[in-house]
C-alpha positions in Angstrom: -184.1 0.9 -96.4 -184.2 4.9 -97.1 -188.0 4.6 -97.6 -188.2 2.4 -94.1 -186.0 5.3 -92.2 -188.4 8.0 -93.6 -191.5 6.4 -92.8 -189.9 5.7 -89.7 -188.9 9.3 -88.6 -192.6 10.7 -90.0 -194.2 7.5 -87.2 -191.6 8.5 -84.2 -192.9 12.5 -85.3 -196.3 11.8 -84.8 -196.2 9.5 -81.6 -194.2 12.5 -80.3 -196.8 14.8 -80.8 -200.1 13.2 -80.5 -199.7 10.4 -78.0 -200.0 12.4 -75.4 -202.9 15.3 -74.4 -201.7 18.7 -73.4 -203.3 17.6 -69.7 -201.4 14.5 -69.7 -203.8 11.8 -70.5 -203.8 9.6 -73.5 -206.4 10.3 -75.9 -206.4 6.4 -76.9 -207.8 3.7 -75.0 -205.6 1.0 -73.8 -205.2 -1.7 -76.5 -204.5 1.3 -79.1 -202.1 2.9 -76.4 -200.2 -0.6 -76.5 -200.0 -1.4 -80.5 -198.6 1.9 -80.6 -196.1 1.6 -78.0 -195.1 -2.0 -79.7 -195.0 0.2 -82.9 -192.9 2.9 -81.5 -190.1 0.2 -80.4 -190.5 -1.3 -83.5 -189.4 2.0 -85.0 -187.3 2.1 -82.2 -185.4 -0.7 -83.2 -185.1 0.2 -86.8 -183.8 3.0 -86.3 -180.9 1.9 -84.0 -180.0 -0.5 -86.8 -179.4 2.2 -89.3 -177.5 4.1 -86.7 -175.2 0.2 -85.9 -176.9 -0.6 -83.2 -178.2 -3.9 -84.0 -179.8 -6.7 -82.7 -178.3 -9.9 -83.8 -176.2 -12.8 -82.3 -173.0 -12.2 -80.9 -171.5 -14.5 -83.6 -172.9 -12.3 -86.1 -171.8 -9.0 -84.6 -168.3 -10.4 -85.1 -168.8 -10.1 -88.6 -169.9 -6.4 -88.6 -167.9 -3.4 -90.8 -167.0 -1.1 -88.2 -165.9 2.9 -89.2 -163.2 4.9 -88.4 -164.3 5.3 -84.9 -164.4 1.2 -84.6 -168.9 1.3 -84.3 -170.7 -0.6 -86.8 -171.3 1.4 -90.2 -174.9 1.1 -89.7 -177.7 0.2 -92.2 -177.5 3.0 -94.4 -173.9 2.2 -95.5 -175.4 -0.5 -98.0 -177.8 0.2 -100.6 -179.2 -3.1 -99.9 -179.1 -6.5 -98.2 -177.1 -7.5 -100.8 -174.6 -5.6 -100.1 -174.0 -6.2 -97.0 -173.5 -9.6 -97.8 -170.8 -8.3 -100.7 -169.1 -6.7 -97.6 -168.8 -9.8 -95.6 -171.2 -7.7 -93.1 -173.5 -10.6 -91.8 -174.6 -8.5 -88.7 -176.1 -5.7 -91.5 -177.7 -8.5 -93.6 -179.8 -9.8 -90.3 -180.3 -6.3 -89.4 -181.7 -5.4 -92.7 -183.6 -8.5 -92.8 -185.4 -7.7 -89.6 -185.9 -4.3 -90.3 -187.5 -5.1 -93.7 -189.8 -8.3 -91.8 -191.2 -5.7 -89.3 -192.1 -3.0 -92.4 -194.2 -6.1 -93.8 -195.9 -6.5 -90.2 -195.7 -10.1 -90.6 -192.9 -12.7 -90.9 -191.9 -13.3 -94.5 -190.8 -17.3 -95.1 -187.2 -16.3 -96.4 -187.0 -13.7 -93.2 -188.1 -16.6 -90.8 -184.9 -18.6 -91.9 -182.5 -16.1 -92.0 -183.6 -15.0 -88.4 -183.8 -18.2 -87.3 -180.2 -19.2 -88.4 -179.3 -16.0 -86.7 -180.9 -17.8 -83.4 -179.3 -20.9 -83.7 -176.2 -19.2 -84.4 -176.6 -17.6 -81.1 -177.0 -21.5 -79.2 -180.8 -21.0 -78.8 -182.0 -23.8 -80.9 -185.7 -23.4 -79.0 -185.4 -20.1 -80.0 -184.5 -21.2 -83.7 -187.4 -23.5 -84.1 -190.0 -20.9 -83.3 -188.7 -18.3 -85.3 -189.0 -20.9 -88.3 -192.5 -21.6 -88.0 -193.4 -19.3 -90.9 -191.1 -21.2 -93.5 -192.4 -24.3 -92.1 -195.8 -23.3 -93.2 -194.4 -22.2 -96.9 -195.1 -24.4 -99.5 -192.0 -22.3 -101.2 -189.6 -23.0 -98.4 -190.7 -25.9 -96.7 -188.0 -28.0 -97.7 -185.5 -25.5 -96.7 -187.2 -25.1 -93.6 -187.9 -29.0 -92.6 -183.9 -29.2 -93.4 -182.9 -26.4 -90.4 -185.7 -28.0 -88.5 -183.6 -31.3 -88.2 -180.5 -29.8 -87.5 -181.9 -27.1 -85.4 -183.2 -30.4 -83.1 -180.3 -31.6 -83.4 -178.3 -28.4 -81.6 -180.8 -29.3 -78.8 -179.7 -32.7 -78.2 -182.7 -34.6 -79.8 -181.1 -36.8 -82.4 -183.8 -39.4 -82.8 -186.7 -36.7 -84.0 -183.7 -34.7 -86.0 -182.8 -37.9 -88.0 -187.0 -38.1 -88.5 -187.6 -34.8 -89.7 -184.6 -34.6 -92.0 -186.1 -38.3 -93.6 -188.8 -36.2 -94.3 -187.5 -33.5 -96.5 -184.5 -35.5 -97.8 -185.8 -36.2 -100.7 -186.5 -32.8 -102.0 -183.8 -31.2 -101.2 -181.3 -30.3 -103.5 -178.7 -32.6 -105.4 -176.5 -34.7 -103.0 -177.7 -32.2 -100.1 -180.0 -34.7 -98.3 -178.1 -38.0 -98.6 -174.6 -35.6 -97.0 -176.6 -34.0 -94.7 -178.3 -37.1 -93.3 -175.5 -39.1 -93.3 -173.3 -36.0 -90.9 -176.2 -35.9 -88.6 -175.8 -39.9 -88.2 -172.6 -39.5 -87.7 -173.1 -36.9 -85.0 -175.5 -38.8 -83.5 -173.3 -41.6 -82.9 -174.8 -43.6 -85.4 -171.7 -44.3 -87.2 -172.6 -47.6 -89.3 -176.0 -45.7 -90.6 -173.8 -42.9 -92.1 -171.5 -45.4 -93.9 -174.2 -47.0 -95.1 -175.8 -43.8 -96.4 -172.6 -42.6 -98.4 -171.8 -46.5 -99.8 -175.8 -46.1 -101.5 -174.7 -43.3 -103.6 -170.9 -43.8 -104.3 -171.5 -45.6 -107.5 -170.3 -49.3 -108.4 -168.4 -47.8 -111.5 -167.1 -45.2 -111.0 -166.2 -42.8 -114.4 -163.5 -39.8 -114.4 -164.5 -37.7 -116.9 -162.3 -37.1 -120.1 -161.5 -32.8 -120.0 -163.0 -30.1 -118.3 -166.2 -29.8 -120.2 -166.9 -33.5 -120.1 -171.1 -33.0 -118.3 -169.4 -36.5 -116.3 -167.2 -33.6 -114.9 -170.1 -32.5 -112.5 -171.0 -36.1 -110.9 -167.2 -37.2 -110.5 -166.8 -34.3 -108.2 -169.6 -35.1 -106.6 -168.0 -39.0 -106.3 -164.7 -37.7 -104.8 -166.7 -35.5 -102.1 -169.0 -38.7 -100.8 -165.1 -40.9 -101.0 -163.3 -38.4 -99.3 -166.1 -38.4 -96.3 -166.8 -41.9 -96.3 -163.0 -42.2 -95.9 -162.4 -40.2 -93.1 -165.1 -41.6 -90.7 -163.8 -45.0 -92.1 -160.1 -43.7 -90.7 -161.4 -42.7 -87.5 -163.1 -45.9 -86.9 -160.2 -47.8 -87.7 -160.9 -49.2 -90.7 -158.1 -47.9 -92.8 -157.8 -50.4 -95.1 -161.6 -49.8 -96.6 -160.7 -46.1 -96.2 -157.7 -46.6 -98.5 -159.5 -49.0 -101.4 -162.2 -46.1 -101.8 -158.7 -44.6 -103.1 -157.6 -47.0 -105.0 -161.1 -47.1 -107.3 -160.2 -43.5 -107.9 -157.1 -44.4 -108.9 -158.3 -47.1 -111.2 -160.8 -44.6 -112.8 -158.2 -41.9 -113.1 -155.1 -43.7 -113.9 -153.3 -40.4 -114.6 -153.5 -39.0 -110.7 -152.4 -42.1 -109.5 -149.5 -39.7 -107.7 -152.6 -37.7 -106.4 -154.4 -40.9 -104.8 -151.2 -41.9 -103.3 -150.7 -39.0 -101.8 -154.3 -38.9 -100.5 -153.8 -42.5 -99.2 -150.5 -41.2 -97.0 -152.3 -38.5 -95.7 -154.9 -41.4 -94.4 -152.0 -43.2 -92.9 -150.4 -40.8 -91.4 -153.1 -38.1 -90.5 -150.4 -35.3 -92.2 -153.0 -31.9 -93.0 -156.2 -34.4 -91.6 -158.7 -32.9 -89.7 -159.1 -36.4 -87.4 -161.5 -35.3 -84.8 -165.3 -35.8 -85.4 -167.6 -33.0 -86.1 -169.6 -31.4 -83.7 -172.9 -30.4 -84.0 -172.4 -27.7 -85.3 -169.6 -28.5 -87.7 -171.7 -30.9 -89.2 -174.6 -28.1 -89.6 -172.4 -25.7 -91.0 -171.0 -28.3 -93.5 -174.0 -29.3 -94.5 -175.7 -26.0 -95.4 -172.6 -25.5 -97.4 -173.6 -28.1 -99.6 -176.8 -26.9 -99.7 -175.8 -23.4 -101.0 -173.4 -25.4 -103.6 -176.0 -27.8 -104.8 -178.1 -24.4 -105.1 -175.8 -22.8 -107.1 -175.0 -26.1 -109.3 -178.8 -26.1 -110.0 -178.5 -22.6 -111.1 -175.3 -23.5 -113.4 -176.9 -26.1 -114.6 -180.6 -24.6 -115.5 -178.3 -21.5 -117.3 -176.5 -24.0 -119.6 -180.0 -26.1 -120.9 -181.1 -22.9 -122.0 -178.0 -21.8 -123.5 -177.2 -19.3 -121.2 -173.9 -18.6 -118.9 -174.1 -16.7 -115.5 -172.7 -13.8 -115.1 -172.1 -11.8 -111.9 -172.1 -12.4 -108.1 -174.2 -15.2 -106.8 -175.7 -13.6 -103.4 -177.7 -16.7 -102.4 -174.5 -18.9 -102.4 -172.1 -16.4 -100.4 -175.3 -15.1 -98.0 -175.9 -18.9 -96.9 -172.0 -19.7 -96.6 -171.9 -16.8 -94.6 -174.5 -17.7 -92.5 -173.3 -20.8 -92.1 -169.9 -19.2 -90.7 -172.1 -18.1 -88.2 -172.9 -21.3 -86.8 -169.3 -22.6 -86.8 -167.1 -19.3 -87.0 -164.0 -21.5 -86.7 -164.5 -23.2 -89.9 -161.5 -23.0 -92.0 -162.1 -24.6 -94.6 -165.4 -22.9 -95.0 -164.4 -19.3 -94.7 -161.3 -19.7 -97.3 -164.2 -20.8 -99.7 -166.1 -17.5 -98.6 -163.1 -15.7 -98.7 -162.4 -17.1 -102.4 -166.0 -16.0 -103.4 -165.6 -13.0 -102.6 -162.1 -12.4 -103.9 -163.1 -13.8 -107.1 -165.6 -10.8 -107.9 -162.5 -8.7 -107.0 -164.5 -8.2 -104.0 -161.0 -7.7 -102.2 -161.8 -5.5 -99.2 -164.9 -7.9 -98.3 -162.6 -11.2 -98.7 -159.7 -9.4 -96.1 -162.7 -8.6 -94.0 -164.5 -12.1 -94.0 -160.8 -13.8 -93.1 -159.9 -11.5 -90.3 -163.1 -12.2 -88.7 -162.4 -15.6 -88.0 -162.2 -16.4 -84.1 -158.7 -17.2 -84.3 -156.0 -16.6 -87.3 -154.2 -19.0 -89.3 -151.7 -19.6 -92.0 -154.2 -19.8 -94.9 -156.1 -16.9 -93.6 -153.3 -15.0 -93.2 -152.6 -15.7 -97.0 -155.9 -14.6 -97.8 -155.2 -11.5 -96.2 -151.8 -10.6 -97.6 -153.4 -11.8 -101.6 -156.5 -9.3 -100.7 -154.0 -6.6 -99.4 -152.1 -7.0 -102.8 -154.8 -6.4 -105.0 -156.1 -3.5 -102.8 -152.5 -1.9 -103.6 -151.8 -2.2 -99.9 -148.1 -3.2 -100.4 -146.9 -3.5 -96.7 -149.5 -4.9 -95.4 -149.7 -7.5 -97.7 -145.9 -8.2 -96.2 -147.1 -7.9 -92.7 -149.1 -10.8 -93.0 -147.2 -12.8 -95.2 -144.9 -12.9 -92.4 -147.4 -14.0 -89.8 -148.2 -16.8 -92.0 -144.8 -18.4 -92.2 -145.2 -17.8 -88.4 -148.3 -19.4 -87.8 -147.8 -22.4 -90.3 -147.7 -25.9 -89.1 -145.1 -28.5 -89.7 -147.6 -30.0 -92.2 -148.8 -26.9 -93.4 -145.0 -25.4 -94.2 -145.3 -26.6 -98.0 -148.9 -25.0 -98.7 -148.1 -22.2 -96.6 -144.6 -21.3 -99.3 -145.9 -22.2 -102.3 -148.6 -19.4 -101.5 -146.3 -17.2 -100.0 -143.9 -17.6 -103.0 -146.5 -16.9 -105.7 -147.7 -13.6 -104.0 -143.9 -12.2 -103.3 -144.2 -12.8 -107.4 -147.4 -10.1 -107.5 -145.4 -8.4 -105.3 -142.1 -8.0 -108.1 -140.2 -9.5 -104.9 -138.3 -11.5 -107.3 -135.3 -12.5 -104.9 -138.0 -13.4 -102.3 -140.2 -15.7 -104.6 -137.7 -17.3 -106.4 -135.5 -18.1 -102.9 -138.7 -20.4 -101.6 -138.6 -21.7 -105.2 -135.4 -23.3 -104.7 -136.8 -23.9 -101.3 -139.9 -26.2 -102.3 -139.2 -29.2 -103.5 -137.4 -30.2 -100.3 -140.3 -29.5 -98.3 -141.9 -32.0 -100.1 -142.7 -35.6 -98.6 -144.6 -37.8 -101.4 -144.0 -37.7 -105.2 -147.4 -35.8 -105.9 -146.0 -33.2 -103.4 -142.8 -32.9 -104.7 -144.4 -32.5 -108.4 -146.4 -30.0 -107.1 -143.8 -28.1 -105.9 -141.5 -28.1 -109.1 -144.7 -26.9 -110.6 -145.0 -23.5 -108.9 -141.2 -23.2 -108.6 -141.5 -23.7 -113.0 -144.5 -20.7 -112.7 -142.1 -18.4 -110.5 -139.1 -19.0 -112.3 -140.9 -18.2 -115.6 -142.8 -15.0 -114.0 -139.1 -13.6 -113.7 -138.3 -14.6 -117.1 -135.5 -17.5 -115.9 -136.5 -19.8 -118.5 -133.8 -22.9 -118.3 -134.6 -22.6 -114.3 -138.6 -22.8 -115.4 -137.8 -25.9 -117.8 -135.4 -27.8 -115.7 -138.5 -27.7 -112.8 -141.1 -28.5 -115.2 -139.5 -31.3 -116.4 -139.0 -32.2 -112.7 -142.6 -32.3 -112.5 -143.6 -34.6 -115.0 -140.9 -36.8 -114.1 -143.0 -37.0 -110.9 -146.2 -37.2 -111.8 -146.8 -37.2 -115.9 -150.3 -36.3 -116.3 -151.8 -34.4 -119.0 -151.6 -30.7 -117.0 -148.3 -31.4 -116.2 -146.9 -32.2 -119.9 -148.8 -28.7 -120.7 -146.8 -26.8 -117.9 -143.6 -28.5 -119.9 -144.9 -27.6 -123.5 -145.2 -24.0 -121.9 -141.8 -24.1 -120.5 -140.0 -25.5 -124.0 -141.2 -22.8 -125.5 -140.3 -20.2 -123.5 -137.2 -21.4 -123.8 -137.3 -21.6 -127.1 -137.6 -25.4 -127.5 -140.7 -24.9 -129.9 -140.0 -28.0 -132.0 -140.5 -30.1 -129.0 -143.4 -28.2 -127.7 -145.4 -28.8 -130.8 -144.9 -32.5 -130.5 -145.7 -32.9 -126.9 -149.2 -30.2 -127.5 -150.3 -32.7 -130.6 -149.6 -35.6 -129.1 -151.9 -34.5 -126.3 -154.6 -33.6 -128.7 -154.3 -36.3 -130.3 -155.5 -38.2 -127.3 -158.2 -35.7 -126.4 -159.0 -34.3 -130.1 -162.6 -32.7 -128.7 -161.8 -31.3 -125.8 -161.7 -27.2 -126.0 -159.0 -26.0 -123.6 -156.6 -28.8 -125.6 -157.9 -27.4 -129.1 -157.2 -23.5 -127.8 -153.6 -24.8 -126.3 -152.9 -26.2 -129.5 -154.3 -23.2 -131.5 -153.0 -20.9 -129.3 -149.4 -22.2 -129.6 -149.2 -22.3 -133.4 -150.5 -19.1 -133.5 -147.5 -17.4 -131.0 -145.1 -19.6 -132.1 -145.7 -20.5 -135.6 -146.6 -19.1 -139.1 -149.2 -22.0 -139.2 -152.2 -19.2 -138.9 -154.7 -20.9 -140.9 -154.7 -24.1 -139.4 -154.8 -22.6 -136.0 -157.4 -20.5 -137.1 -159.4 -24.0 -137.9 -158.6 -25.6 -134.4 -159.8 -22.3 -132.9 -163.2 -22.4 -134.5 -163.7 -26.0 -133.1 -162.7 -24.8 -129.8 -164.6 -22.0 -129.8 -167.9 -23.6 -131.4 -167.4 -26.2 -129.0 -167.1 -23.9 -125.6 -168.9 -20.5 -127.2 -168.6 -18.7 -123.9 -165.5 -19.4 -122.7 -163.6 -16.2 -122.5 -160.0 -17.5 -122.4 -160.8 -19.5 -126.0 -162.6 -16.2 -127.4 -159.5 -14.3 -126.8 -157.3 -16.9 -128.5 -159.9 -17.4 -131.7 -159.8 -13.3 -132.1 -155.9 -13.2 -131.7 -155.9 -16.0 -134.7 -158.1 -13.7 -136.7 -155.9 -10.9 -135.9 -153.1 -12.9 -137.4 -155.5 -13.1 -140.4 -155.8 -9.3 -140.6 -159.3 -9.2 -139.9 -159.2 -6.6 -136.9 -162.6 -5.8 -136.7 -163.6 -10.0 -136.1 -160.7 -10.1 -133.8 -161.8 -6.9 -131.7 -165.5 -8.7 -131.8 -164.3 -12.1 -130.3 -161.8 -10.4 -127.6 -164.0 -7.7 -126.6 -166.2 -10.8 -125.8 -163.3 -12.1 -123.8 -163.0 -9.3 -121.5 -166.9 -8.9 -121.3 -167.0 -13.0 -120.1 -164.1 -12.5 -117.8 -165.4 -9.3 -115.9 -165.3 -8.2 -113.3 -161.5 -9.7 -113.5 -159.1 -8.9 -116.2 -156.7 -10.7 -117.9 -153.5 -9.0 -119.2 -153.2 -10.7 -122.3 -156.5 -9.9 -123.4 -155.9 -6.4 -122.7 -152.5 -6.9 -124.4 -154.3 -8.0 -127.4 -157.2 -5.0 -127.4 -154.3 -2.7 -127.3 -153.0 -3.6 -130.4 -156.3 -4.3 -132.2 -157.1 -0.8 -131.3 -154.3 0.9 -132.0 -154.1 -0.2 -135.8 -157.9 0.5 -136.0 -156.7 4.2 -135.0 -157.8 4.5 -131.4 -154.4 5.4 -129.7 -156.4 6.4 -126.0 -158.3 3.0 -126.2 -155.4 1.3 -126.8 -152.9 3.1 -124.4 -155.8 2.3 -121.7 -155.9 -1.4 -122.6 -152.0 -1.5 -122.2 -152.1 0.2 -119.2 -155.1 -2.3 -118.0 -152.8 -5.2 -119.2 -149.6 -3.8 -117.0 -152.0 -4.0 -113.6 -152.6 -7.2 -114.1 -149.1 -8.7 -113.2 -147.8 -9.8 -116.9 -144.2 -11.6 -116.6 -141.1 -9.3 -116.7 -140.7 -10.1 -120.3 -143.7 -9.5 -121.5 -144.1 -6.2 -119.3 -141.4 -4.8 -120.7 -142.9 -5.2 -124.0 -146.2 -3.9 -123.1 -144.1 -0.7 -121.4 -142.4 -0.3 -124.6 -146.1 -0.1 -126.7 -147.3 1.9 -124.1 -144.5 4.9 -124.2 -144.2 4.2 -127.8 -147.0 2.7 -129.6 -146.7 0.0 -132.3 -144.5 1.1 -135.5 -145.7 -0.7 -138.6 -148.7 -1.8 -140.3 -151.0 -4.5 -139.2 -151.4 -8.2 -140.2 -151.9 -8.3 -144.0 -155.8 -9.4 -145.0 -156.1 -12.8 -145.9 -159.3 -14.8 -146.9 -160.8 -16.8 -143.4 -160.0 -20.3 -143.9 -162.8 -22.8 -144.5 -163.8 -24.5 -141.1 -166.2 -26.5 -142.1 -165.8 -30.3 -140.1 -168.6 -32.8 -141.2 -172.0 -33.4 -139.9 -170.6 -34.0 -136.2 -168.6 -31.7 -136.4 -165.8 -33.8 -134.6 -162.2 -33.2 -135.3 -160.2 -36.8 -136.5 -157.0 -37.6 -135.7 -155.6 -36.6 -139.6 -157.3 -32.8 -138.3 -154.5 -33.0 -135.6 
């Protein structure tokens, strides 16, 4: 971009002083005399992007970053399209995009579609389709392109050849985008029974929940419940409830466990309670839809990384630029910009996620959440209250329960501690179905335990898996027992868990975890660890509990390995525990300053009261005593499989 506005400067320069004979007369002859006036307003234009000036949708201006003075911060405030699109600042991104297009001289493919978005995002879908050509004619984006095509016929009312061109490019389009995407447009186009027929062809005849997190069936089951919970809604609004609610009830079948969940999701079907139950729009749908398409993208990616071995680190721009984009097509989009907004806040992005949600065309509860969670992080204590307040405001009848439980948990980041834990008592009688209610003795368990009331935590736990005993649920409870000191019955409920799920890692690094907090058992968690660990390699939250075990072990240097390869994994976030744990490592390794910045790292990051009390204590006072004593690593070796048996448990 600097490069662009000097080049730019050194062409204005020289049009200023040799266009122009002292008499008056061009020295050029007419054709040259208009290239360089469309050059000149090419520069022109250029330059009035870098000063905020930019040419771009209205939609898209919306979006912009505006200074002290309220103007847009202009082109040069971001190093790079990139990050614009890290601010939230889709109105840069364009700009920077077309600025960058007219240095080539001719249209790039990937410029064609982002300008052409812009377009449709502006209602000028004739407009859209010409600036596309370019993509069209890629053999690189063609399948992109012949996707925005459709839609962008469709924004001008000419369903018929939309439907055509998007049968063209379905098929190469990624993952489940061309089957969703053709079956909204049907449904846009009032061709209702084709769109049922297109999500029944790839909701599967036997369907198959997977069995943990890492299970690879994890990927298509999600991919299952997204076709179910679309095919069910257009079934609800055409009146067919009672096919709606079987799609349900397969789930159900397949997941016997969330039954509580399905039932839920079958009330909300007949009652409409927190439904969206008007149809799409045009635009709706084509928002939606490239919001798969960025997901399936980034799926590919995920997927591609872990075949070779790999795990991706850092911010993925092509997701978050075409979600953003997308918001510019249908800026009302809820649902949509929370998932932006997440993104973003994720990467601890926190100014860009407040930005993104206060752009929206009209406030809600959940964005006003947003807000006030961004505002905490940002250290930004009073505001973060302000809009808390105009959540609970804004917040529907049937949004009251989301709207608290949120509110509830950030009053905890807050240290509001009478606040929090009075919409803890508050929750479970906003509650309507069992799944609801269970949810809310869940977060009302999480507050209570944040403050260190541990019999309030444990009597709400228990509430929950009363309600609805699934496998997270009897983990919330083991959690709760032991902070209450209840460890005996912890430890039976944690291996009678892995007993039923003796290869998945997060039950392996529970169990191992626990035994090594709560136990003297080191060696044998030190042996459920290394399964764990061998079995998820880059997961940072199982690195951190393998080092702690080795800690345990006395072997600070392995420990220090395996949790400074927590906290690399997990950055840019932080995690206090893992900083907890650093602390200590380097404080018996001799490196007080290292350690007193871990602890202070591990106190930012909202540890309960007890354990910030403890972590206050290490930090004014450091650690007396030696470390763990040495002892030999235990042998971890578990047959040719490498599979853990029951007698293992």
């Amino acid at each position: 971009m600097r490069q662009l506005l000097t080049s730019a400067i050194a062409l204005t320069s020289l049009c200023i002083a040799g266009c122009a004979n002292p008499a008056g007369g061009s020295s050029l002859s007419a054709s040259e005399q208009q290239a360089l006036d469309a050059r000149k307003q090419e520069v022109l234009g250029a330059l009035s992007a870098y000063s905020g000036v930019y040419d771009v949708s209205d939609a898209a201006m919306k979006t912009a970053v505006l200074d002290e003075d309220g103007r847009p911060v202009g082109l040069l405030a971001y190093d790079s399209p990139v990050d614009a699109v890290k601010a939230g600042d889709m109105a840069a991104f364009i700009a920077s995009i077309r600025t960058n297009n007219q240095r080539e001289g001719a249209p790039t493919p990937f410029a064609s579609i982002v300008l052409s978005i812009d377009k449709a995002a502006g209602h000028d879908p004739a407009a859209a389709l010409e600036t596309l050509q370019p993509a069209l004619e890629s053999e690189e984006m063609a399948a992109m392109a012949g996707f925005l095509e459709a839609w962008y016929l469709a924004q001008s009312g000419d369903f018929d050849a939309a439907v055509d061109a998007h049968r063209t490019v379905g098929s190469r389009l990624p993952g489940l985008t061309g089957d969703l995407s053709l079956a909204a447009l049907l449904d846009v186009a009032g061709r209702e029974e084709e769109a049922l027929a297109v999500y029944s062809a790839i909701t599967p005849t036997k369907i198959q929940a997977p069995e943990h997190e890492f299970d690879p069936q994890n990927l298509l089951y999600s991919h299952v419940k997204l076709v179910i919970a679309r095919q069910a809604l257009l079934l609800r609004r055409l009146g067919r409830l009672d096919e709606a609610k079987a799609l349900y009830e397969r789930l159900a079948e397949a997941e016997p466990e969330e039954t509580a969940s399905y039932a839920a999701a079958i009330n909300q079907l007949e009652t409409g309670r927190g439904l969206e139950t008007e149809a799409l729009d045009v635009d709706g749908a084509f928002a939606r839809s490239m919001s798969d398409y960025s997901l399936s993208l980034a799926y590919q990616r995920l997927i591609r990384s872990a075949l070779a071995g790999e795990r991706i680190r850092g911010f993925d721009d092509t997701k978050s630029a075409f979600d953003q984009l997308a918001l510019l097509i249908d800026p009302g989009n809820d649902g949509l910009r929370l998932g932006v907004v997440g993104d973003l806040y994720d990467e601890t992005l926190f100014e860009a996620a407040a930005h993104v949600a206060r752009a929206a065309p009209e406030m809600t509860a959940g964005l006003q959440l947003a807000v006030a969670q961004s505002q905490v992080r940002l250290g930004h204590d009073d505001k973060a209250r302000a809009a808390l307040d105009k959540a609970i405001d804004l917040a529907e009848e049937d949004e009251a329960l989301g709207t608290y439980s949120t509110a509830m948990m950030i009053y905890a980041l807050l240290d509001d501690e009478p606040k929090a834990t009075e919409i803890a008592e508050l929750m479970p009688d906003l509650a309507e179905t069992d799944a609801e209610k269970a949810n809310a003795h869940g977060s009302s368990s999480a507050i209570y335990s944040q403050f260190g009331q541990f019999d309030q935590a444990l009597y709400h736990a228990r509430e929950a898996r009363q309600l609805d005993d699934t496998h997270d649920r009897r983990m919330a409870l083991a959690n709760a027992l032991a902070e209450a000191d209840e460890i005996d019955e912890a430890l039976r409920l944690i291996r009678t868990e892995a007993l039923a799920r003796p290869n998945d890692p997060y039950m392996l690094n529970t169990l191992g975890y626990f035994l090594v907090e709560h136990t003297d058992k080191f060696e044998e968690a030190y042996r459920v660890l290394a399964r764990a660990n061998s079995l998820a390699p880059s997961d940072p939250y199982i690195a951190d509990s393998f080092g702690w075990a080795r800690y345990k072990l006395g072997d600070l240097e392995g420990a220090k390995r395996y949790i400074e390869q927590s906290r690399r994994e997990l950055a840019p976030n932080t995690h206090w525990e893992i900083e907890d744990h650093l602390g200590d490592i380097y404080w018996h390794l001799g490196d007080k300053e290292a350690a007193k910045e871990a602890w202070r790292r591990a106190l930012g990051d909202y540890p309960s009261e007890d354990k910030r009390a403890k972590i206050k204590d290490k930090l004014e006072n450091g650690i007396d005593g030696p470390p763990p004593e040495k002892k030999p690593l235990p042998d971890v070796s578990l047959g040719d499989q490498g599979e853990v048996s029951r007698q293992d448990i």
